[in-house]
C-alpha positions in Angstrom: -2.8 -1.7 21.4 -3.0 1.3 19.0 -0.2 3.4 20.4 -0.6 6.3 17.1 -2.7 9.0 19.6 0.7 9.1 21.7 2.4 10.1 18.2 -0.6 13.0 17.8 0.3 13.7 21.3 4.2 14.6 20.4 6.0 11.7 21.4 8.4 9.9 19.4 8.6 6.4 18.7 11.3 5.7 21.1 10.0 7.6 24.3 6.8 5.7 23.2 8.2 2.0 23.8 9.8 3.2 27.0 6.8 4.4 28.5 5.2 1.5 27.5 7.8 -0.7 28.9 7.8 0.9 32.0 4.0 0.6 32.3 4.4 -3.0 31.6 7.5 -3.5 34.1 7.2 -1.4 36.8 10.2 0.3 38.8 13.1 -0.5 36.2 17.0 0.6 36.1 17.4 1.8 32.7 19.5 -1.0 32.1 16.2 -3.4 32.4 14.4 -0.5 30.2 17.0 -1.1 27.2 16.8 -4.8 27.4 13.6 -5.2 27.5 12.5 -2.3 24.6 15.5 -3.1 22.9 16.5 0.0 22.2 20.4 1.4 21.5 21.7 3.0 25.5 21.7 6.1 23.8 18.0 6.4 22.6 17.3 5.1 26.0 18.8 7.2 27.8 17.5 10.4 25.4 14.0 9.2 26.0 14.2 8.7 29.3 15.3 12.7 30.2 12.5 13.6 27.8 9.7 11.7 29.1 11.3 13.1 33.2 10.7 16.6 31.1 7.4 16.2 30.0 6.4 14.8 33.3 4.8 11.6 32.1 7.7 9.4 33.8 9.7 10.0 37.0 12.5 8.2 39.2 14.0 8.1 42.8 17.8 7.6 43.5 18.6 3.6 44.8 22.4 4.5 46.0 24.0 5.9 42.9 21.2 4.3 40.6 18.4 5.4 39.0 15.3 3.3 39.3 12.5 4.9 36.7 8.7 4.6 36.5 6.0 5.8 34.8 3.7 7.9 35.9 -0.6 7.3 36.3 -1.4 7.5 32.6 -4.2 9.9 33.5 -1.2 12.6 33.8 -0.8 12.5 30.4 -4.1 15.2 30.9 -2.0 17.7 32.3 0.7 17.2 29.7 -2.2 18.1 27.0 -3.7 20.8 29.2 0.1 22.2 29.3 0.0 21.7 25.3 -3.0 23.5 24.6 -2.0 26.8 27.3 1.0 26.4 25.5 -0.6 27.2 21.8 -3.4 29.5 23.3 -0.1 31.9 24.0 1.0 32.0 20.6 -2.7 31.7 19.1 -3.4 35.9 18.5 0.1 36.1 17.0 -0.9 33.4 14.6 -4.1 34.6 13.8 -2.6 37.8 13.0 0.2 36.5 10.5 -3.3 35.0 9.1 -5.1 37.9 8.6 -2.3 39.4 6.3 -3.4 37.1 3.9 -5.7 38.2 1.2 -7.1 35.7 -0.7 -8.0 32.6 1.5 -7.5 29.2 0.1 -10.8 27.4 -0.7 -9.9 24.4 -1.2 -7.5 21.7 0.4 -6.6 18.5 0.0 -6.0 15.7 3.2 -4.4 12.5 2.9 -4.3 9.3 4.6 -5.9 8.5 7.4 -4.8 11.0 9.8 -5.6 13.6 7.3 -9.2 12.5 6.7 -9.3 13.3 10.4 -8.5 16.0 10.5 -10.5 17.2 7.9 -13.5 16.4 10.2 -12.0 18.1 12.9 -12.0 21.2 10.8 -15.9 20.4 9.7 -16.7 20.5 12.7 -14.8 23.6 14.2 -16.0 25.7 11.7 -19.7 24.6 12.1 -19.7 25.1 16.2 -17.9 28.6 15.1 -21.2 29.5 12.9 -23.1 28.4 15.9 -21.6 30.3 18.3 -22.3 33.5 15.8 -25.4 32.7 16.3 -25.6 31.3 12.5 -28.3 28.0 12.2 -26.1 25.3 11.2 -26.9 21.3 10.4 -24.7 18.2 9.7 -25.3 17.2 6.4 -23.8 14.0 5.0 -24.3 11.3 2.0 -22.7 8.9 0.9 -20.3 6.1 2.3 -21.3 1.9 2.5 -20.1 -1.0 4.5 -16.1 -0.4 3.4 -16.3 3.0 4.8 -18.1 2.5 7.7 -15.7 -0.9 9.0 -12.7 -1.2 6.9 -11.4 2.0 6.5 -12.0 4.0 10.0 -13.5 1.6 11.7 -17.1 2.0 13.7 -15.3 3.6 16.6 -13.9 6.4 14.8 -17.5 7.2 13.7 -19.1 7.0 17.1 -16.7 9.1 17.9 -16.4 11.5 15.6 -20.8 11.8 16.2 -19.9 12.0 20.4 -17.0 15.5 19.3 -20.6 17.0 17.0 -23.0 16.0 19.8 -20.3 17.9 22.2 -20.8 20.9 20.0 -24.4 20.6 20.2 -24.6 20.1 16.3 -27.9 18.4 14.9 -27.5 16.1 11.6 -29.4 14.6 8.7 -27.8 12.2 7.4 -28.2 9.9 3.8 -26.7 6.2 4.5 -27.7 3.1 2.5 -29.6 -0.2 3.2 -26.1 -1.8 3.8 -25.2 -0.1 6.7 -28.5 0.1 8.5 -27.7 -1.7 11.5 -25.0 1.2 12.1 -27.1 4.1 11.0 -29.8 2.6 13.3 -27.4 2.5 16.3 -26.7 6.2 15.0 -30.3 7.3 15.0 -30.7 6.6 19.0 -28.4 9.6 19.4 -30.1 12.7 20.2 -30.0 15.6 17.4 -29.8 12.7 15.1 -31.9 11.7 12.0 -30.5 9.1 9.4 -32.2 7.5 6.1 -31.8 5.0 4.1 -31.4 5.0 0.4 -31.0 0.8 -1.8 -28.0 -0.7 -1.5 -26.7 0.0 -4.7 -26.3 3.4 -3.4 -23.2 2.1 -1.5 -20.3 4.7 -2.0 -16.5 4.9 -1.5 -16.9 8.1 -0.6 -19.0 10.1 1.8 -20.0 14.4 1.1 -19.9 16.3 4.6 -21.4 19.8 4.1 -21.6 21.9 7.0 -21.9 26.0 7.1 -20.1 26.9 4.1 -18.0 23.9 4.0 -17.7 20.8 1.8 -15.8 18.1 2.4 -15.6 15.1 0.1 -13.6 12.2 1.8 -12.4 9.0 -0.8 -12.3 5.8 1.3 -9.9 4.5 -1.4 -6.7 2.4 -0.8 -5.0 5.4 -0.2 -8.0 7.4 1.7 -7.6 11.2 1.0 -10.5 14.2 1.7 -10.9 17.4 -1.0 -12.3 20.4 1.7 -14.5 23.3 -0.2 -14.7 26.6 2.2 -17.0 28.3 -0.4 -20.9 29.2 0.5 -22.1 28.7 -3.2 -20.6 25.5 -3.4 -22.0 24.0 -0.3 -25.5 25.9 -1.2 -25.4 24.0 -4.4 -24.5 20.6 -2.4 -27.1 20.7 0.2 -29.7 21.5 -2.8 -28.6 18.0 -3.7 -28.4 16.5 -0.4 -32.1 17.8 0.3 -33.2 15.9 -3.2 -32.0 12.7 -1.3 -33.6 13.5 1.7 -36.7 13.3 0.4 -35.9 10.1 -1.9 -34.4 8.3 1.3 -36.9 6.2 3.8 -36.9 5.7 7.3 
């Protein structure tokens, strides 16, 4: 099991084995928890109090001893909910200290595969914030093969990532090649969808995302890392080029 979304979530590695060794034990001393996670007493114990804190385990007294256990997993909603009232509190202050700022950055560099994530994330949120101005925004993408689609983040990540744009009510062209047809065909059942095909050989290692005034250009390398362009003359210039494919690409 992929346990890396309980690290996004804020927990470290050690509350993360002991809520997983609860879930897999049951009501447990903590003496069971330690032998069992094989964790020091101390981590245990340190992991334990936090995860009582963030509501996501709990115990009941057995005579002087504590007998832990995790909680529903679907709790770990409220502990997000809790997160994001949390940041909307501090969220006008931030944007504040932001607007002090003269020159924006326009361009910034993601690594790894988090990184390229979030990169996305940020595609996105910009392009449902056009939207919601009222702005006439589109998905464009082209690029990206068979390593890109299955080795590197994996067909899940991509359906998902289509499910957070469909959410935002964002439509998409897209320009895939022959290799990955069978996905982009799965793709194309989606509503506000449309995907073509260019040969084979056009088979990337990277895949261009332009959206509003963004550009993002995301290297499926080794070492994935994503290169994001907030400029309106650069992405008008890149969906001139993406429009050229468009009309090269087949159904």
């Amino acid at each position: 099991m992929d346990t890396s979304i309980l690290e996004d979530l804020g927990l470290t590695n050690a509350e993360i084995k002991v809520y997983i060794t609860l879930l897999e034990l049951g009501a447990s001393s903590a003496g069971k928890i330690i032998e069992t996670s094989n964790l020091q007493n101390s981590v245990t114990h340190r992991a334990l109090n936090t995860l009582i804190e963030k509501g996501i385990i709990n115990y009941i007294m057995e005579g002087r001893r504590k007998v832990y256990q995790a909680t529903n997993p679907e709790n770990f909603f409220n502990f997000i909910d809790d997160k994001k009232k949390r940041f909307e509190q501090i969220l006008p202050d931030l944007k504040k200290k932001q607007a002090f700022v003269k020159e924006k950055n326009q361009g910034t560099i993601f690594r790894g595969k988090r990184g390229i994530n979030e990169m996305y994330n940020l595609i996105l949120n910009a392009g449902s914030s056009a939207k919601s101005r009222g702005r006439s925004v589109e998905y464009n993408t082209f690029g990206g093969g068979t390593r890109v689609t299955h080795d590197v983040m994996g067909e899940t990540w991509w359906k998902n990532l289509h499910a957070r744009r469909l959410e935002k009510k964002i439509k998409c062209r897209q320009v895939f090649d022959e290799s990955i047809r069978k996905f982009g065909n799965e793709l194309n059942k989606l509503p506000k969808t449309n995907i073509k095909f260019l040969p084979s050989e056009y088979e990337q290692l990277q895949e261009t995302v332009i959206l509003s005034s963004n550009v993002g250009i995301a290297i499926f390398t080794e070492n994935p890392y994503g290169i994001l362009i907030e400029d309106k003359t650069v992405a008008d210039g890149y969906r001139k080029y993406f429009e050229l494919l468009w009309k090269r690409a087949k159904k």
